[in-house]
C-alpha positions in Angstrom: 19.6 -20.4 -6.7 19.7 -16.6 -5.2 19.4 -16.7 -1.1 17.9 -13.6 0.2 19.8 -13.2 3.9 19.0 -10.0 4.5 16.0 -7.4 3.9 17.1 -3.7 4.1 14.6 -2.4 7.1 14.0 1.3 5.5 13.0 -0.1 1.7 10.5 -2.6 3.5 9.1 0.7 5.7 8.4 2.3 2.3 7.2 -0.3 0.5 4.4 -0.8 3.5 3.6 2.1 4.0 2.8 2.9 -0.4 0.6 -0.6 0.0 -0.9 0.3 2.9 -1.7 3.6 2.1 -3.0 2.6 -1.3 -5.0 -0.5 -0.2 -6.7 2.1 2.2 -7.3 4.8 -0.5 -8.6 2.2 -3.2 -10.8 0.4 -0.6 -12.0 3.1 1.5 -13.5 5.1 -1.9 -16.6 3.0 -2.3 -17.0 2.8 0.9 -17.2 6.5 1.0 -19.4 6.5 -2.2 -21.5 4.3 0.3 -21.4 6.8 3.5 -22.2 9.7 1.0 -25.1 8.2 -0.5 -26.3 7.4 3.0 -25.8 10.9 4.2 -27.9 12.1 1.3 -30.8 10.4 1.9 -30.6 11.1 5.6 -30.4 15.1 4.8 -33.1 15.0 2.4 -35.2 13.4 5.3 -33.9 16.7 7.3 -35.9 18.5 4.9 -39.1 18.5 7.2 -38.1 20.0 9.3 -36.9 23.0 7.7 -33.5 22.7 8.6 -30.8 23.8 5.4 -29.9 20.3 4.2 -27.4 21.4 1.5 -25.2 23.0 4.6 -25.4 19.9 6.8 -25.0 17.7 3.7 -22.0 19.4 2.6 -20.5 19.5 5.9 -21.2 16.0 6.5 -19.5 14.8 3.1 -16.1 17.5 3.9 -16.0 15.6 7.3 -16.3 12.2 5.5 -13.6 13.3 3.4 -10.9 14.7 5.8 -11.5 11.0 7.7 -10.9 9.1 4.5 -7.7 11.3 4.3 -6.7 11.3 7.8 -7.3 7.2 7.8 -5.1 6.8 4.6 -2.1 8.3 6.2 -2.7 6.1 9.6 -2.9 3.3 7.6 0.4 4.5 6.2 2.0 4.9 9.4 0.8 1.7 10.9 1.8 -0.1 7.3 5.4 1.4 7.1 5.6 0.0 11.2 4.6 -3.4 10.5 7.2 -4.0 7.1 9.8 -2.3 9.4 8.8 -5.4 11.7 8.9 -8.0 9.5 11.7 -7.1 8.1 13.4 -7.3 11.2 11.5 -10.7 11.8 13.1 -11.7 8.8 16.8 -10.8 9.4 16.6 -12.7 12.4 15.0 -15.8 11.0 17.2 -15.8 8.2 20.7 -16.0 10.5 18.8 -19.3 11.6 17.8 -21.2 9.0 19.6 -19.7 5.9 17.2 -17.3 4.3 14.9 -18.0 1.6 16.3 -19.7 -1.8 14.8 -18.3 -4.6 15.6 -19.1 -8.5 16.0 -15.7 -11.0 16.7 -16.3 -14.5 18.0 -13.2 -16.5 16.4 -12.6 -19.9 17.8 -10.6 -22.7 15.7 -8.0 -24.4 16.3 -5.7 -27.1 16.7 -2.6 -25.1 20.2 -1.9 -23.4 20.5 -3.5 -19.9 22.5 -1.8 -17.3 23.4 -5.0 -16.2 24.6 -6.6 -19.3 28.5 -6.0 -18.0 28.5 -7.8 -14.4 29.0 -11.3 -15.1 27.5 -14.0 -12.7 26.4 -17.1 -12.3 23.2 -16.9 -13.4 21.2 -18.6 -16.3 20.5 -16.5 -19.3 17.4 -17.3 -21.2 18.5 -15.8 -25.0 15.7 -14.8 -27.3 
């Protein structure tokens, strides 16, 4: 058993702030296929009354766009601040109750591993 006591702080603020800003970018596309297709039909109504729908429809889908943009880094920001929290959380937690156990096993593959010359404790599955 492996005990994880300690969660460097900067690595968890990266890795929230990729997932966050990913989640946001992968989710928020249909949702902007959605607004889009909304927009459309609401310019083509615009039609009537002789107002250029291809200028507001364009502006209206670059404004969607710089939003999508501008909400993907947000959620970045607010991602990397709430894994830099947690990972504080942790830290503490962990000088209380011991951190969390966790069992690794290390498997041998064909291709060189840079690890091959520590030597620990730990199982090695050989196939």
């Amino acid at each position: 058993m492996v005990v994880i006591r300690r969660i460097d702080v900067g690595s968890a603020a990266r890795v929230g702030a990729i997932l966050s800003g990913l989640t946001v970018a992968v989710l928020g596309l249909p949702v902007l296929l959605l607004q889009s297709l909304f927009l459309n039909v609401m310019t083509v109504s615009f039609n009537d009354a002789r107002v250029d729908s291809a200028l507001i429809g364009g502006s209206l889908l670059f404004s969607l766009i710089c939003g999508w943009l501008v909400f993907i880094v947000i959620s970045a920001i607010f991602g990397a601040i709430y894994f830099t929290v947690l990972g504080l959380l942790y830290n503490l937690t962990s000088t209380w109750v011991g951190g969390v156990r966790v069992e690794l096993m290390r498997v041998r593959t064909e291709i060189n591993d840079p690890f091959d010359e520590f030597d620990d404790d730990m199982p090695r599955k050989r196939g």
